[in-house]
N, C-alpha and C positions, 0 to 999 in steps of 0.2 A: 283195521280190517285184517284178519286171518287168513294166512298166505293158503294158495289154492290145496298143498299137499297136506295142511292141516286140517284142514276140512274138509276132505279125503278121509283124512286117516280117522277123525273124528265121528266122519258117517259110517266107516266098516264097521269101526269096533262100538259101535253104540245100537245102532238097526239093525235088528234081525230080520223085518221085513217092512214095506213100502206102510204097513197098517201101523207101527211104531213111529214113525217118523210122519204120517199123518194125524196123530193121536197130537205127538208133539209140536206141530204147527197150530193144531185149533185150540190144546192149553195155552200155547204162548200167544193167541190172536186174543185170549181172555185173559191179560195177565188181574192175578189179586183174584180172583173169581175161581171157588171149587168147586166140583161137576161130580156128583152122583155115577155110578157106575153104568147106569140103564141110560144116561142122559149120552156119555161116551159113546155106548152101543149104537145109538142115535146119531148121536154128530157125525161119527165116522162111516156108516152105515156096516159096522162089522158084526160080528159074533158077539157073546158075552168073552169065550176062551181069549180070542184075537186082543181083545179090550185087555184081561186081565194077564195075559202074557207082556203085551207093551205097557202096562203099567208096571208090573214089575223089572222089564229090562230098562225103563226110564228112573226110576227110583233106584236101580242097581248104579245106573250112569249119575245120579245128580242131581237129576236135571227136574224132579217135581217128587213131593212131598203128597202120603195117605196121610190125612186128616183120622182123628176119631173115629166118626162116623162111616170111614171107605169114601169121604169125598177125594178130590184128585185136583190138585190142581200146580201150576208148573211155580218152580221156585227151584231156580239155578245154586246148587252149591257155592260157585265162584262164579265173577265177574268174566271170567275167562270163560265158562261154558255157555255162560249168558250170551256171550260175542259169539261163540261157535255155532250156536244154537240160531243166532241172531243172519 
């Protein structure tokens, strides 16, 4: 488990806002399963912009892969952001 100041320091520098780190929990509640961009807008109940800014600062962090198609779905770089993210 990931001592408290690490995942601290792991949520500054990774969230821009509460809607990135929301985005991030309902990818990783589906892991293996990738989500269309309008489905995101959906689940999270955000914007298109909101969606496609946390997509981009999560694929900046690691932390999920755009498919071909602009599907989205979470796949951790390392085992270590897997834990953080965890």
């Amino acid at each position: 488990m990931p001592q408290r100041q690490e995942v601290a320091n792991f949520i500054r520098s990774t969230f821009r806002s509460v809607w990135s780190l929301e985005l991030l929990c309902f990818l990783r509640a589906n892991p293996g399963q990738a989500h269309r961009p309008e489905e995101l807008v959906a689940a999270i109940r955000g914007s298109e912009l909101v969606v496609s800014q946390s997509v981009d600062g999560l694929l900046a962090a690691g932390l999920v892969v755009v498919e071909e198609d602009g599907a989205v779905r979470y796949a951790p770089a390392s085992p270590d952001l897997d834990r953080l993210a965890e």
